[in-house]
Backbone bond lengths (Angstrom), bond angles and torsions (degrees), N, CA, C in turn:
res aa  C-N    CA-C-N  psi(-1)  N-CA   C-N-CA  omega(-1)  CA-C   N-CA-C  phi
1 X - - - 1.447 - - 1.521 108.36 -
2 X 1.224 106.02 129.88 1.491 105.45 -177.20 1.823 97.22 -114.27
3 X 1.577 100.47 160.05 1.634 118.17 162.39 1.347 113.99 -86.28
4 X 0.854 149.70 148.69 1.330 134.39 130.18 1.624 117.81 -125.96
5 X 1.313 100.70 144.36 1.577 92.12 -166.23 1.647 113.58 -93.13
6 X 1.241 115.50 152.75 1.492 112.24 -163.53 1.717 105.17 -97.45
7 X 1.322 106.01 141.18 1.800 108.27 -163.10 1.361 91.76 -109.55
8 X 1.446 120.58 124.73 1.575 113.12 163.01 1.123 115.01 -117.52
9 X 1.354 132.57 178.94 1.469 153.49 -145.31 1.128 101.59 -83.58
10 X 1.562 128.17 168.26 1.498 121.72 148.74 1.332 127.37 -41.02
11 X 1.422 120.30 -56.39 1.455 132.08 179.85 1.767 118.98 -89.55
12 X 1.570 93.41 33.32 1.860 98.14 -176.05 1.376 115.70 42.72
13 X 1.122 136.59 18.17 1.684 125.26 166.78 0.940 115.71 -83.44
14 X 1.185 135.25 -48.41 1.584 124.40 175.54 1.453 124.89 -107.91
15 X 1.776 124.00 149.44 1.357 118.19 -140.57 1.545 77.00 -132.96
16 X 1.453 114.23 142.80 1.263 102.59 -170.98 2.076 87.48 -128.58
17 X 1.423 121.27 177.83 1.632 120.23 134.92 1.386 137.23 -151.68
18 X 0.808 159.80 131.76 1.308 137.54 -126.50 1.744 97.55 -83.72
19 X 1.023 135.00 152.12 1.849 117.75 -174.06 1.664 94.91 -130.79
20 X 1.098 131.86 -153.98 1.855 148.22 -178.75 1.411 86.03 -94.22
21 X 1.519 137.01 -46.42 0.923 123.98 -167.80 1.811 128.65 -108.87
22 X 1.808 84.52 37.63 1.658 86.46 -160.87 1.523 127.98 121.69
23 X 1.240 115.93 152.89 1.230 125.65 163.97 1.653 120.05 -59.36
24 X 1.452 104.13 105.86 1.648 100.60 -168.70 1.815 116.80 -128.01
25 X 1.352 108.28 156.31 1.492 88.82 -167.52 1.487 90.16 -92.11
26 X 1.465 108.81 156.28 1.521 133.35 170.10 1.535 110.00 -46.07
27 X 1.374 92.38 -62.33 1.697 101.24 -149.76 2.032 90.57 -64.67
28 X 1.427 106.92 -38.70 1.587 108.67 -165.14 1.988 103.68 -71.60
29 X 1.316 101.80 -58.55 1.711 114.14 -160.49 1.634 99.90 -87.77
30 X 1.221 125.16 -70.34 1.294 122.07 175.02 1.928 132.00 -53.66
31 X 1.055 100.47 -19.31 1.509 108.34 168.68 1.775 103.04 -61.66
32 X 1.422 99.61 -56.60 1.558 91.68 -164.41 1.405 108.58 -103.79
33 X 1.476 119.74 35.72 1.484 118.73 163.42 1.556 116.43 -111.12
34 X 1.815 89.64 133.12 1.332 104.43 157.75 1.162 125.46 -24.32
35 X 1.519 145.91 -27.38 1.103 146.11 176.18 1.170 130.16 -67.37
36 X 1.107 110.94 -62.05 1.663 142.93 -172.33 1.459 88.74 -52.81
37 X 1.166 100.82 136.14 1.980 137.21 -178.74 1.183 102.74 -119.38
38 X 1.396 112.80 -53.55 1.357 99.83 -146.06 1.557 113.51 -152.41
39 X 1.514 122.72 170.96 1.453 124.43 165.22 1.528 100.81 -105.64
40 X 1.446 115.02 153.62 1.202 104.16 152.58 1.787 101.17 -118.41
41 X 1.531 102.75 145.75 1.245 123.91 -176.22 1.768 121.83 -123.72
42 X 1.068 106.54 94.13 1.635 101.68 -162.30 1.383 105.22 65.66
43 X 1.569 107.68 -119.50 1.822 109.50 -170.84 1.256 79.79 -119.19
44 X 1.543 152.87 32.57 1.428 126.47 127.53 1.591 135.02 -90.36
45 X 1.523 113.89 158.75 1.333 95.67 169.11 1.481 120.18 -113.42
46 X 0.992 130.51 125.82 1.930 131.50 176.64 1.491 106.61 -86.13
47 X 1.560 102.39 137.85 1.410 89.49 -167.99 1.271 109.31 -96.47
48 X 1.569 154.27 160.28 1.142 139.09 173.89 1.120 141.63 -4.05
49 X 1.105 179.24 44.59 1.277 161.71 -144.85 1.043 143.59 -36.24
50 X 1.861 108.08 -30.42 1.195 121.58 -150.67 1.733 78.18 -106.35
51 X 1.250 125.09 -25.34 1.564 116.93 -154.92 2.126 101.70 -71.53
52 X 1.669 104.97 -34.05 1.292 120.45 172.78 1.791 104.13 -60.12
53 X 1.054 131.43 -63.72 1.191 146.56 158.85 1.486 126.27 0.07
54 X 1.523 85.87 -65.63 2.027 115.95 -176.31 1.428 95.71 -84.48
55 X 1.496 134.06 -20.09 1.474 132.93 162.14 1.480 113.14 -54.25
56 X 1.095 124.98 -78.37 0.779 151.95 166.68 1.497 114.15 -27.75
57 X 1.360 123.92 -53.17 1.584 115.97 -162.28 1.666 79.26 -92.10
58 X 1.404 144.13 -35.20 1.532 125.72 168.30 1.313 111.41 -40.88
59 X 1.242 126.22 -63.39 1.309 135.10 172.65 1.701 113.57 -48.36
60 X 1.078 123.10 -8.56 1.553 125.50 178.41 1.823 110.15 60.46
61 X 1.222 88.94 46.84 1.562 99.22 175.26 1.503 119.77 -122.83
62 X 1.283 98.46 -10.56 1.552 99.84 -173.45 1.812 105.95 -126.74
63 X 0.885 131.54 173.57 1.259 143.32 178.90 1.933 126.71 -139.27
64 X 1.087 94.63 158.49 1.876 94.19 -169.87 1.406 117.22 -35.85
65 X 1.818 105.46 -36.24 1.917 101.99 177.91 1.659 93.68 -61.57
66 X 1.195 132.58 -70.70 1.281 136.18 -162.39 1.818 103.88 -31.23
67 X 1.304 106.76 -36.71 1.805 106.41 171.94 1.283 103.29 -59.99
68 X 1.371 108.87 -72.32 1.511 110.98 -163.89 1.580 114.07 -54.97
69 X 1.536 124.60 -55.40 1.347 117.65 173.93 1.487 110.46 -30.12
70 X 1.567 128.32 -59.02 1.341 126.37 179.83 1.296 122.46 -84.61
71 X 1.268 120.77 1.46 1.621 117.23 129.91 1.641 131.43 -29.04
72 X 1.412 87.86 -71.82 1.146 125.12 165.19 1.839 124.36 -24.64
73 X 1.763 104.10 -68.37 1.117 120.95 -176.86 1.472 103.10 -64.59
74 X 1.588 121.98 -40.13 1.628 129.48 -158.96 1.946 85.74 -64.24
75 X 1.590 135.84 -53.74 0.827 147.32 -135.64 1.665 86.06 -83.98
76 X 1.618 119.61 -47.11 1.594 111.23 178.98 0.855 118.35 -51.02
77 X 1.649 131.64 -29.05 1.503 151.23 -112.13 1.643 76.69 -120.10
78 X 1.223 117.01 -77.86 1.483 113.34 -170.43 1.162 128.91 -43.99
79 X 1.721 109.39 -48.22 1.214 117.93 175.56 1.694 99.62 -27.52
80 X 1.467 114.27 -75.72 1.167 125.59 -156.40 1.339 104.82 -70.93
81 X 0.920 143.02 -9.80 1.456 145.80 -133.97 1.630 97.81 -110.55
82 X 1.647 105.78 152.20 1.840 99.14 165.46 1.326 109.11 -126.47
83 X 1.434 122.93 24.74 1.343 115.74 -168.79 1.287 103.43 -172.91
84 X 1.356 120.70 150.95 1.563 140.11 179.82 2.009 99.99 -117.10
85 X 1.457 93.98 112.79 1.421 92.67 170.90 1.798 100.89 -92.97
86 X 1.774 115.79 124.67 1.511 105.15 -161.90 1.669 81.06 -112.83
87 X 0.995 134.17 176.81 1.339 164.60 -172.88 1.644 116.08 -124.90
88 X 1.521 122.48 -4.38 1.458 134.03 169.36 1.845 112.49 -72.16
89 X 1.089 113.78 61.07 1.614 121.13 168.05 1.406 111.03 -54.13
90 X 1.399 128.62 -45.04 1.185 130.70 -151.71 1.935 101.48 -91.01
91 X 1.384 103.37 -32.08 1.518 107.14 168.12 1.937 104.78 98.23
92 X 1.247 109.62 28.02 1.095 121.05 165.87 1.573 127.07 -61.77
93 X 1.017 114.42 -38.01 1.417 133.63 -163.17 1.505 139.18 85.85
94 X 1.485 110.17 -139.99 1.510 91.61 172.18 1.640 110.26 -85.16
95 X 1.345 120.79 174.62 1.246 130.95 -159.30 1.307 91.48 -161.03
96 X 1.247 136.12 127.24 1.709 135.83 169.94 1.579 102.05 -77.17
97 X 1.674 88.43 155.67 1.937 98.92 -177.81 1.624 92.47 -75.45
C-alpha cells in the first residue's frame, strides 16, 4: 500500500497525485480506480466509498443514487484529505472499477 500525497493548486481547486502513470487528478482518475482504498485525513484513513458502493450494486442492493451519494462523500473526503492510500504495488496504474 502506498501514500501518495495530493498536490493542489494555488486557489485549492484542483487536487492532483503523482500515479505509475503520471500526474493525475483525484477527483477525475483516482475516484474511479481500482486502486484507491483510501483517503487519508489528518492521522485517519477513510476507506473508499465508491469501492462499498460497486459491492453492493453487484450484489443488487444498491442503486445508481447509492453511486452518486459516494461520489459525493469521496469528493468531501478529499477536500479535507492530504493523502490517497492507493493499493498499486506493482506500478501499473490506473485501472477502472
Amino acid at each position: 500500500m502506498k501514500t501518495l500525497p495530493i498536490q493542489r493548486d494555488e486557489k485549492n481547486v484542483r487536487a492532483n497525485v503523482e500515479c505509475a502513470t503520471g500526474e493525475v487528478s483525484v477527483y477525475r482518475a483516482c475516484a474511479y480506480c481500482v486502486h484507491c482504498k483510501g483517503i487519508r485525513v489528518g492521522t485517519r484513513v477513510y476507506p473508499a466509498p465508491q469501492e462499498k458502493a460497486v459491492q453492493d450494486m453487484a450484489r443488487g442492493k444498491g442503486s445508481e443514487d447509492l453511486l452518486l451519494n459516494a461520489q459525493l462523500q469521496f469528493n468531501t473526503l478529499v477536500r479535507d484529505g492530504s493523502a490517497i492510500e492507493c493499493g498499486d504495488d506493482e506500478n501499473k496504474g490506473f485501472r477502472s472499477r
